[in-house]
C-alpha positions as CSV (number, residue, x, y, z in Angstrom):
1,X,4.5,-1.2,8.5
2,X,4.6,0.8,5.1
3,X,1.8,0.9,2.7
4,X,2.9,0.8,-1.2
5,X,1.8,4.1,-2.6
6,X,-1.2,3.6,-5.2
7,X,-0.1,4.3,-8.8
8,X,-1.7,7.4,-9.0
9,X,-0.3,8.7,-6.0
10,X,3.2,7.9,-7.5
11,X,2.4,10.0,-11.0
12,X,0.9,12.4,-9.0
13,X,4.0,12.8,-6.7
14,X,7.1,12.5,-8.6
15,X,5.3,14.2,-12.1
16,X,5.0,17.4,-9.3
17,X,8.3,17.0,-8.5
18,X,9.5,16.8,-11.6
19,X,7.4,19.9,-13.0
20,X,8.8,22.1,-10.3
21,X,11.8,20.8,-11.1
22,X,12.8,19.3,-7.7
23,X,14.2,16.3,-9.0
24,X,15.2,14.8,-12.5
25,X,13.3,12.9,-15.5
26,X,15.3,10.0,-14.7
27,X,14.3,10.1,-10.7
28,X,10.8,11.0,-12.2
29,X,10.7,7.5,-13.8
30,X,11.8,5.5,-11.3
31,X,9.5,6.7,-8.8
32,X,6.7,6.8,-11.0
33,X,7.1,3.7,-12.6
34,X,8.1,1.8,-8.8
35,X,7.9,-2.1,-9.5
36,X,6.2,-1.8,-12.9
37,X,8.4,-2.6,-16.0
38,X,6.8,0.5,-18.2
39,X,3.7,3.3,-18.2
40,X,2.3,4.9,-21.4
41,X,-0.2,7.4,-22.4
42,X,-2.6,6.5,-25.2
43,X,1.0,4.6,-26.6
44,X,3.6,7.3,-25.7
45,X,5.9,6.9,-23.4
46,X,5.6,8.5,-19.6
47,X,8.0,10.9,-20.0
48,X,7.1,12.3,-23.5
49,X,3.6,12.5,-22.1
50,X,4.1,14.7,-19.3
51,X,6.4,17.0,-21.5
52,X,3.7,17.1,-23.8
53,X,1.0,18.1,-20.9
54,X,3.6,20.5,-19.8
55,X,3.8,22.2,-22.7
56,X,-0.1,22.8,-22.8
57,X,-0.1,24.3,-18.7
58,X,0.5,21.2,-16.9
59,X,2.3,22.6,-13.7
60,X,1.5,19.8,-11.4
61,X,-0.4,16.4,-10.9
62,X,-3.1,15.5,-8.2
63,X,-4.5,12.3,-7.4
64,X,-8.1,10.8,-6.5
65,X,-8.9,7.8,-4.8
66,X,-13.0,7.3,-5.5
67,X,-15.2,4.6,-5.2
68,X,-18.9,4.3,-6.3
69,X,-20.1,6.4,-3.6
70,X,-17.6,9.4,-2.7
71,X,-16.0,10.3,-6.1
72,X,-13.2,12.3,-3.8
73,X,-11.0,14.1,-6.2
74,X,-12.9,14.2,-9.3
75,X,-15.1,17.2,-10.6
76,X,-16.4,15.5,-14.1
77,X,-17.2,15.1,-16.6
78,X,-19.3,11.6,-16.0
79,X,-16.8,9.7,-18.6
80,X,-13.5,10.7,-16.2
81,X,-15.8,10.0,-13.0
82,X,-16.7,6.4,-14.6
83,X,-13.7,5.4,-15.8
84,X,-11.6,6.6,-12.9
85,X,-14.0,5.2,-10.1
86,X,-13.5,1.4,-12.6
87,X,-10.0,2.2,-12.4
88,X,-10.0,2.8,-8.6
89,X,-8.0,5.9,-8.8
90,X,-6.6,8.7,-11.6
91,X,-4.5,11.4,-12.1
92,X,-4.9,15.0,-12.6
93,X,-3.0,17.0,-15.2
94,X,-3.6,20.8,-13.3
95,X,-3.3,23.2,-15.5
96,X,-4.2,21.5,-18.8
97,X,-7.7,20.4,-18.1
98,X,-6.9,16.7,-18.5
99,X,-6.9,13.4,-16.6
100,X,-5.2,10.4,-17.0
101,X,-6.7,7.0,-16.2
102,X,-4.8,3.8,-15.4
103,X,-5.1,0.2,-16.4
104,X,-2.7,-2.7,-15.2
105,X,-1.4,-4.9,-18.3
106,X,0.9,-7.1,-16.8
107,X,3.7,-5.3,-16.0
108,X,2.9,-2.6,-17.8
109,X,0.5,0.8,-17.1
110,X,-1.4,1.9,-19.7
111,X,-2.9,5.3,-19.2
112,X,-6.1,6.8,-20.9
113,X,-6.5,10.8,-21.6
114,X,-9.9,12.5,-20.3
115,X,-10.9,16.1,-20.3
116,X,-11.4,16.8,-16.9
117,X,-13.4,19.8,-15.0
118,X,-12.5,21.7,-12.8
119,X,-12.5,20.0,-9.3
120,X,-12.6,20.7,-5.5
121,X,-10.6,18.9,-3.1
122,X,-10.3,18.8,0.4
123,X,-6.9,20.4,1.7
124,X,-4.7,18.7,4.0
125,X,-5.6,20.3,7.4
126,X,-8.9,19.7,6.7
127,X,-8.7,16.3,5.8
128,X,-6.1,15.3,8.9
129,X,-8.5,16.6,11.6
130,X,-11.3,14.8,9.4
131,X,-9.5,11.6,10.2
132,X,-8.1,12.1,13.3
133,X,-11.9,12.7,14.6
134,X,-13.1,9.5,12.4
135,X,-10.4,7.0,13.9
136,X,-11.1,6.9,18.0
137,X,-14.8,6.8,16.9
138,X,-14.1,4.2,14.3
139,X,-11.9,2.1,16.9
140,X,-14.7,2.1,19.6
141,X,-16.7,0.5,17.4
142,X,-14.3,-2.1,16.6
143,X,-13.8,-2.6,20.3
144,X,-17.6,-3.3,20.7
145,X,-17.7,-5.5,17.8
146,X,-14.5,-7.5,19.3
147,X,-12.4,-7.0,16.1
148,X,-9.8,-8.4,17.9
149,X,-11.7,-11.8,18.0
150,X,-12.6,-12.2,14.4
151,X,-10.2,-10.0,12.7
152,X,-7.1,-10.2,14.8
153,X,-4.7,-9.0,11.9
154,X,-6.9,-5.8,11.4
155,X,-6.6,-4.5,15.7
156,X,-2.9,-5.3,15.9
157,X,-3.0,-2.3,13.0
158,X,-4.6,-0.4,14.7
159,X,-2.5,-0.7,17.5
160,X,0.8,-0.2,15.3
161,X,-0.6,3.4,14.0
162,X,2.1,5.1,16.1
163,X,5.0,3.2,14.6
164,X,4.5,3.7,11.2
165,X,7.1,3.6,8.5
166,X,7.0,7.0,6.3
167,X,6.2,6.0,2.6
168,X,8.7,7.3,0.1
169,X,8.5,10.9,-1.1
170,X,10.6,13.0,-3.6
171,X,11.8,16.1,-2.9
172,X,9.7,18.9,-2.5
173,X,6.7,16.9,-1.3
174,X,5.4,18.6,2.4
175,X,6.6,16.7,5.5
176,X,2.7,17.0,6.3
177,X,1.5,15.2,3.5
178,X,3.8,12.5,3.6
179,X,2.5,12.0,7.0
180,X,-1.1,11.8,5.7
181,X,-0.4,9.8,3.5
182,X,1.6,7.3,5.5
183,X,-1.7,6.8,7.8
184,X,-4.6,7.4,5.5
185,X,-2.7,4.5,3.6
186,X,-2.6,2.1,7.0
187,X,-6.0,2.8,7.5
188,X,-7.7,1.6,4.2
189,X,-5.2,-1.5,5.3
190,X,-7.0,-1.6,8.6
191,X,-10.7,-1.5,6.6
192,X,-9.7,-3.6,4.1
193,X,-8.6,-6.4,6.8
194,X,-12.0,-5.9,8.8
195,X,-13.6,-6.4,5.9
196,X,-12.1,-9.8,4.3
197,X,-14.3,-11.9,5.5
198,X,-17.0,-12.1,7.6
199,X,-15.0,-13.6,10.8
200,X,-17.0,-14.3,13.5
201,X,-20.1,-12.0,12.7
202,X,-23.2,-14.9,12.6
203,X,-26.0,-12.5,11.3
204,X,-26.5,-9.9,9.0
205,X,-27.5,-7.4,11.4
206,X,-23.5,-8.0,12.6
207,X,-22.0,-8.0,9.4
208,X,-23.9,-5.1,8.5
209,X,-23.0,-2.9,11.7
210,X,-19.1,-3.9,10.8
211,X,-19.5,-2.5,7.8
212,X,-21.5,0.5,8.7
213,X,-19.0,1.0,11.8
214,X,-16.0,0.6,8.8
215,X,-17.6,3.2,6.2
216,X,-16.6,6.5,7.7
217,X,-12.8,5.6,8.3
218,X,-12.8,4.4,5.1
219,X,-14.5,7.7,3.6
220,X,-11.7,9.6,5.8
221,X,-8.8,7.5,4.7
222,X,-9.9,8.2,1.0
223,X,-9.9,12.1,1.4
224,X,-6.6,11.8,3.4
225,X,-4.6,10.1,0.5
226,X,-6.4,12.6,-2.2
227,X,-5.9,15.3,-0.4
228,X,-2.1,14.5,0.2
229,X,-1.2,13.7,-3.3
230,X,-3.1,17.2,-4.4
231,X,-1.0,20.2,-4.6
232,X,-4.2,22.7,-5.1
233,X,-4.3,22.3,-1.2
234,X,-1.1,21.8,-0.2
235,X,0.2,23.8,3.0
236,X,2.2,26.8,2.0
């Protein structure tokens, strides 16, 4: 089972890579872009855009997965919070006080310039022993709500979290945070399977516990992914 990486996390990965120079423009695209036909930023192409950022400071990208409420990876202003948390994700230009924001045209990724603030992020220890204590709690839950009943497809992942398939990396990206990222990915799979429907729950005081049972795996999942596709707290 592999996860696609989210778009930001693929900017945010191969536009590091390529900064430090650990792999080349044309690798840069291709991991960046993935399935998509083209990205560009306000009109300019990818690749003009991050040499462009570069030459202001950019020396890496980070990610940041938020939703409404758990802006994980942002640090403002409230126009980059809004539009990224719409967005579902953006990317960090570090080192040049921007943000980019992206919006799926078709094929195509169109990305919108913010100033961005200074932000904090979680680092990766922090955010593996975060999940690691949010999934057996998480799990019981699910076990007394029978998830296997009404949401068979959602236990059997949880049961195939030890034979997970690596997502792609480029070079230079930590073993460690491939790692997180392989299962904080599987895991907003697992949520977002729990909650599809609402199965066999036949009251709202059910459906509600689901959720409420759901909400801190999903909160851990977030800051795993952000925290693995942001080199400010990246292991040595």
């Amino acid at each position: 089972m592999e996860s696609p990486l989210p778009v930001s996390v693929r900017l945010a990965w191969w536009g590091t890579a390529w900064l430090r120079g650990a792999i080349s423009p044309d690798d840069f695209l291709d991991g960046a872009l993935g399935d998509d036909v083209t990205h560009v930023v306000d009109g300019e192409a990818l690749l003009g855009a991050a040499a462009s950022v570069r030459a202001l400071g950019a020396h890496s990208f980070g990610a940041a997965h938020p939703v409404e409420s758990d802006p994980v990876g942002l640090g403002g202003p409230a126009a980059l919070n809004h539009a990224a948390i719409d967005a579902g994700g953006a990317v960090l230009v570090l080192g040049a006080g921007l943000a980019w924001v992206p919006r799926h045209v078709g094929p195509t990724v169109e990305w919108t310039t913010y100033r961005a603030d200074r932000r904090q992020v979680p680092d990766v220890g922090e955010a593996d022993r975060e999940l690691r204590s949010a999934l057996p709690v998480v799990a019981d839950a699910l076990a007394a709500l029978d998830v296997a009943r009404w949401r068979p497809e959602a236990a059997d992942a949880l049961m195939n979290l030890r034979r997970l398939t690596p997502v792609a990396a480029p070079r230079g990206i930590p073993e460690r945070c491939v790692d997180l990222m392989t299962r904080g990915l599987a895991l907003l799979d697992v949520v977002e399977l729990a909650l599809l429907d609402d199965g066999a729950a036949v009251s709202a005081s059910q459906i509600q516990q689901r959720r409420d049972a759901l909400m801190p795996l999903a909160r851990s999942a977030r800051r795993a992914v952000t925290a693995a596709a942001s080199p400010e707290g990246w292991p040595p």
